[in-house]
C-alpha atoms as a printed R data frame, in Angstrom:
    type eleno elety resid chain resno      x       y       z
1   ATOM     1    CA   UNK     A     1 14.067  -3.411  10.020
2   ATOM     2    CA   UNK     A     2 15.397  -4.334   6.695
3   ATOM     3    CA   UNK     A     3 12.587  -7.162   6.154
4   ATOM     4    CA   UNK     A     4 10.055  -4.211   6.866
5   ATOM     5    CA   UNK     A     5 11.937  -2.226   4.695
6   ATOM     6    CA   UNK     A     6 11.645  -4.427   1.967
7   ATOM     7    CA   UNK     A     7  8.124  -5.231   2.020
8   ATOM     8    CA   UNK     A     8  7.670  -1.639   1.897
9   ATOM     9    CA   UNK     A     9  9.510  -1.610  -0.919
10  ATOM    10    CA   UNK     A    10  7.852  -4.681  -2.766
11  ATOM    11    CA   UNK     A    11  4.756  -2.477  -1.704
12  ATOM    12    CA   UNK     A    12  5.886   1.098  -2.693
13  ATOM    13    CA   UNK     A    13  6.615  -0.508  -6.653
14  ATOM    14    CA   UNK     A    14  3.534  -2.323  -6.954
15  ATOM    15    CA   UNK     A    15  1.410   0.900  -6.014
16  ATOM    16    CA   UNK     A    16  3.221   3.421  -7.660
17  ATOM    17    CA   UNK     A    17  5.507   3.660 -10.832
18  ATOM    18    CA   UNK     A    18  8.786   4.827  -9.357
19  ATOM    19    CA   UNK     A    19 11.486   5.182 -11.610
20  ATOM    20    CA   UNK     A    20 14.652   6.226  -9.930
21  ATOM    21    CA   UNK     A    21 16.124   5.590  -6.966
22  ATOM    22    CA   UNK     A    22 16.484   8.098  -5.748
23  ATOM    23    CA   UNK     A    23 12.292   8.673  -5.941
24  ATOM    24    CA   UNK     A    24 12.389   5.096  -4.020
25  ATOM    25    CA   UNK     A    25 14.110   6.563  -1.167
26  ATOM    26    CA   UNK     A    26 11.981   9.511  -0.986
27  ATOM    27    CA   UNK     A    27  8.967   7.327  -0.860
28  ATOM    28    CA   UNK     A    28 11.162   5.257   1.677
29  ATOM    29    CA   UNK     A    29 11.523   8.469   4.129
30  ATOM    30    CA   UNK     A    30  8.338   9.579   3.893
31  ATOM    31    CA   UNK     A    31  6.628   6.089   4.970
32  ATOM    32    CA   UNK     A    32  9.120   6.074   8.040
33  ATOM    33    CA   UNK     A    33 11.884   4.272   6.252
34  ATOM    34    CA   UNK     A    34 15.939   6.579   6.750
35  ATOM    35    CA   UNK     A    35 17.842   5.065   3.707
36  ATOM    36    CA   UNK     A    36 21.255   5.496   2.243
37  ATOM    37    CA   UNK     A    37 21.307   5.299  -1.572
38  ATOM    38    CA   UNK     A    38 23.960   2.410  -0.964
39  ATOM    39    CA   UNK     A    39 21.105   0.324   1.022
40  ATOM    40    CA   UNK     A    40 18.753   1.188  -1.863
41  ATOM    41    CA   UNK     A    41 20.920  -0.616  -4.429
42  ATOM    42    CA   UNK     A    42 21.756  -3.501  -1.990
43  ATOM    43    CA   UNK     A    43 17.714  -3.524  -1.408
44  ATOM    44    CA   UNK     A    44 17.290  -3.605  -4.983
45  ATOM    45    CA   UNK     A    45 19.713  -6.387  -6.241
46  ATOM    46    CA   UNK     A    46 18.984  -8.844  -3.396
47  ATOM    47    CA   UNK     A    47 14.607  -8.456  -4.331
48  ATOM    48    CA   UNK     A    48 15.551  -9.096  -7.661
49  ATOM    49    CA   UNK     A    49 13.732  -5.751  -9.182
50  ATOM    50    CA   UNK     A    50 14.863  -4.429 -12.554
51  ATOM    51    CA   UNK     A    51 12.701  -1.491 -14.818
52  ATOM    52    CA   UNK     A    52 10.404  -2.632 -17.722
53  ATOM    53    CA   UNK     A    53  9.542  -0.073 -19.396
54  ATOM    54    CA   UNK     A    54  5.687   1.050 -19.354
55  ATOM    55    CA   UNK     A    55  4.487   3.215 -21.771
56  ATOM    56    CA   UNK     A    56  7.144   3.213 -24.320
57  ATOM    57    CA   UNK     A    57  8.814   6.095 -22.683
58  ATOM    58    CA   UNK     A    58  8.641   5.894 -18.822
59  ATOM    59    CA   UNK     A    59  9.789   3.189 -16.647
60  ATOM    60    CA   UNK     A    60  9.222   1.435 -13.731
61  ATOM    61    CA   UNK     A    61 10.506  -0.780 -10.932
62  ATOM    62    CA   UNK     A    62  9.287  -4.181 -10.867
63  ATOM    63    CA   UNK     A    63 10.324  -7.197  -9.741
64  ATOM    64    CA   UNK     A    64 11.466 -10.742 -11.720
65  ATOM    65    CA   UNK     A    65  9.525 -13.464 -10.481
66  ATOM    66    CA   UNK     A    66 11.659 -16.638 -10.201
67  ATOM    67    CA   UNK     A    67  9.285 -18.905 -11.590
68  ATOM    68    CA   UNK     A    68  8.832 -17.396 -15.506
69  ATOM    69    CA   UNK     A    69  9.536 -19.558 -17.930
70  ATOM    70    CA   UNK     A    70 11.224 -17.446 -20.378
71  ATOM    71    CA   UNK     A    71 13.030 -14.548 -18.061
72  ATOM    72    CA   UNK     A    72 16.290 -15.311 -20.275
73  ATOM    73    CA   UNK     A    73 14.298 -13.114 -23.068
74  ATOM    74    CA   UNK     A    74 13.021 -10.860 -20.848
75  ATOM    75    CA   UNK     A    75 16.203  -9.692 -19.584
76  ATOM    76    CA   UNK     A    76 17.517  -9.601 -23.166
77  ATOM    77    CA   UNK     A    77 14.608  -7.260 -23.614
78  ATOM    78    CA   UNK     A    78 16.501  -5.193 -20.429
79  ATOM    79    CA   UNK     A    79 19.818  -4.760 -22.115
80  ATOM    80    CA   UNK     A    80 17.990  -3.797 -25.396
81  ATOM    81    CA   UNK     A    81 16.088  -1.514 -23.730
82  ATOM    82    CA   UNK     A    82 19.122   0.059 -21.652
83  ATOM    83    CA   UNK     A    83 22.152  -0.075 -23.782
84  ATOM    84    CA   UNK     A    84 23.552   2.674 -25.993
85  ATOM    85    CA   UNK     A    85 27.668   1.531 -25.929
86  ATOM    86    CA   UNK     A    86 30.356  -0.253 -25.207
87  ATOM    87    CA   UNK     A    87 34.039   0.050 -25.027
88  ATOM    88    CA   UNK     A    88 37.032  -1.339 -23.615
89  ATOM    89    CA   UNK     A    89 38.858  -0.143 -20.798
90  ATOM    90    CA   UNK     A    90 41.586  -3.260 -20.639
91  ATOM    91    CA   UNK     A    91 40.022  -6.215 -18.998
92  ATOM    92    CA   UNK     A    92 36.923  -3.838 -18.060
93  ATOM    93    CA   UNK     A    93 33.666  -3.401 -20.240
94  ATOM    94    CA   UNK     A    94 32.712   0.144 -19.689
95  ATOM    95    CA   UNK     A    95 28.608   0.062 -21.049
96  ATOM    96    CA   UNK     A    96 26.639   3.449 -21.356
97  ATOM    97    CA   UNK     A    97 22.713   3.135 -20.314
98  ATOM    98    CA   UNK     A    98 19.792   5.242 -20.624
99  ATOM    99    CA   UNK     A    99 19.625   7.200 -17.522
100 ATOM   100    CA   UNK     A   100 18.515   5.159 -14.970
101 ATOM   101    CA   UNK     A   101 18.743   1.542 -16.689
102 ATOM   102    CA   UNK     A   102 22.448   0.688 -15.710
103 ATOM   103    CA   UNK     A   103 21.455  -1.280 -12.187
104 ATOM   104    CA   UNK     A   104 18.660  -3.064 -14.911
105 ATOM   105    CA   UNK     A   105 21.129  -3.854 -17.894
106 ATOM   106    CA   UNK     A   106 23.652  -4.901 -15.019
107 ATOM   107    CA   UNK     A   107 21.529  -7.852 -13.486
108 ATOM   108    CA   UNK     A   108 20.594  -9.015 -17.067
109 ATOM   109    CA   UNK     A   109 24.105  -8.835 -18.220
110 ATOM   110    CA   UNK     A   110 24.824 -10.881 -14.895
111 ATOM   111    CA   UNK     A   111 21.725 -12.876 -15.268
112 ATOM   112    CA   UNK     A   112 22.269 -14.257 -19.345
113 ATOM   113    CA   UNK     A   113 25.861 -15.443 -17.842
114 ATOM   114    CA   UNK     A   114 27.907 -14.619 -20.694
115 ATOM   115    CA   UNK     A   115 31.305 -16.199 -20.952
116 ATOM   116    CA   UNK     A   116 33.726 -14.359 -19.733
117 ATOM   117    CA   UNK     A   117 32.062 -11.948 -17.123
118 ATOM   118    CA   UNK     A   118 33.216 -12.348 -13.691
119 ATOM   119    CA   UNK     A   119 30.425  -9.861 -12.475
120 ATOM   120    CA   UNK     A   120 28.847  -6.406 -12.930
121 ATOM   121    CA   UNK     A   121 29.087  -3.063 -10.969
122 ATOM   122    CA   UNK     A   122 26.825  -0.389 -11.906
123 ATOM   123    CA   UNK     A   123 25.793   3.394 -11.455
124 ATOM   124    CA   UNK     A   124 23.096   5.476 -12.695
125 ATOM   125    CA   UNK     A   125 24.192   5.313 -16.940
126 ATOM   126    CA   UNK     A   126 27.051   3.284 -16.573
127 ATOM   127    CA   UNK     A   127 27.855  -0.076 -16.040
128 ATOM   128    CA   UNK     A   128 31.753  -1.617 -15.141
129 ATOM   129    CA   UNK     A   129 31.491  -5.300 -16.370
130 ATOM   130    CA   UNK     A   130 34.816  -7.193 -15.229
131 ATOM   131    CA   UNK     A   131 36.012  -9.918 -17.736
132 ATOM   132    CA   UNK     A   132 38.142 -12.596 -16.317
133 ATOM   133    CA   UNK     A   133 40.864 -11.595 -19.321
134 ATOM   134    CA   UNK     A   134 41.432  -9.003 -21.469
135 ATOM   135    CA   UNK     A   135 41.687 -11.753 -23.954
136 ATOM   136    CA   UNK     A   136 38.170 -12.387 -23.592
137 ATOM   137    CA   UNK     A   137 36.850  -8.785 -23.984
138 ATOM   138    CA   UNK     A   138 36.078  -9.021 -27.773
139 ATOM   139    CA   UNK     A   139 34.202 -12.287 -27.429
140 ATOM   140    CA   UNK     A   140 31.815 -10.570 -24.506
141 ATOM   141    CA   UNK     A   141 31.716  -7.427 -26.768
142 ATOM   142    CA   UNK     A   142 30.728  -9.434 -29.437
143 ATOM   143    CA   UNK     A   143 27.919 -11.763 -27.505
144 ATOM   144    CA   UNK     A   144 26.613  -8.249 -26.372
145 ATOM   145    CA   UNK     A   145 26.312  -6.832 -29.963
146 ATOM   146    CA   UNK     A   146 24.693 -10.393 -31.131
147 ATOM   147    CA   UNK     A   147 22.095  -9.530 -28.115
148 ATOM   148    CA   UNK     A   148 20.969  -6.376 -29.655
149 ATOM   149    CA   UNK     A   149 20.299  -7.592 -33.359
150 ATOM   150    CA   UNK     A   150 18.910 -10.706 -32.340
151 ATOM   151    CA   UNK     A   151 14.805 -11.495 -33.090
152 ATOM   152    CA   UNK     A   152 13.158 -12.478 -29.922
């Protein structure tokens, strides 16, 4: 079932522009597919799919192909795109998204491998990013900040 699923899925994103989740699963139930929003995140971090943005304003699932050359700017691009703020909650990197974007800007933040991160959990606008030491916070903070003023 879940290799169906997932071809449906790889199917349902390259036919239609779904942005949310939750719009996935819909699309999920009505081609035959019961989901829990818990599988749909799963489903989405294991096929590698993050949102590019489209039109300038609307988004859209798609998914990374291993073999670009230069996916280290592209996710860059993602955690532009997402991010609004940071701040630090001890040895925990709380980061605000755009509605939407925080299962995005959490595989690029996982996917640059900054120093420091020991991994990424994420909801809908918010992502938890754990850092091995709260003495290391500032210097993720700070690689994060460098992200969003660097040229590309």
């Amino acid at each position: 079932m879940k290799i169906e699923r997932r071809a449906k899925i790889l199917e349902l994103i390259g036919k239609y522009q779904i942005e949310t989740q939750e719009e996935l699963g819909e699309r999920l139930e009505r081609a035959g597919f019961p989901v829990t929003q818990a599988t749909i995140s799963r489903d989405i971090r294991e096929l590698k799919l993050t949102k590019v943005t489209v039109d300038g304003v609307h988004q859209k699932y798609t998914q990374l192909q291993e073999k670009e050359t230069n996916l280290y700017s592209k996710y860059v691009s993602v955690l532009r795109d997402g991010f609004l703020w940071m701040e630090q909650a001890e040895n925990i990197l709380v980061i605000r998204t755009l509605s939407g974007m925080a299962m995005a800007v959490a595989a690029a933040i996982d996917n640059i491998e900054i120093p420091g991160v020991a991994g990424t959990i994420a909801g809908d606008d918010t992502v938890m990013c754990a850092i091995r030491s709260t003495g290391e916070v500032a210097s993720v903070m700070e690689k994060i900040s460098k992200f969003m003023k660097e040229e590309t």
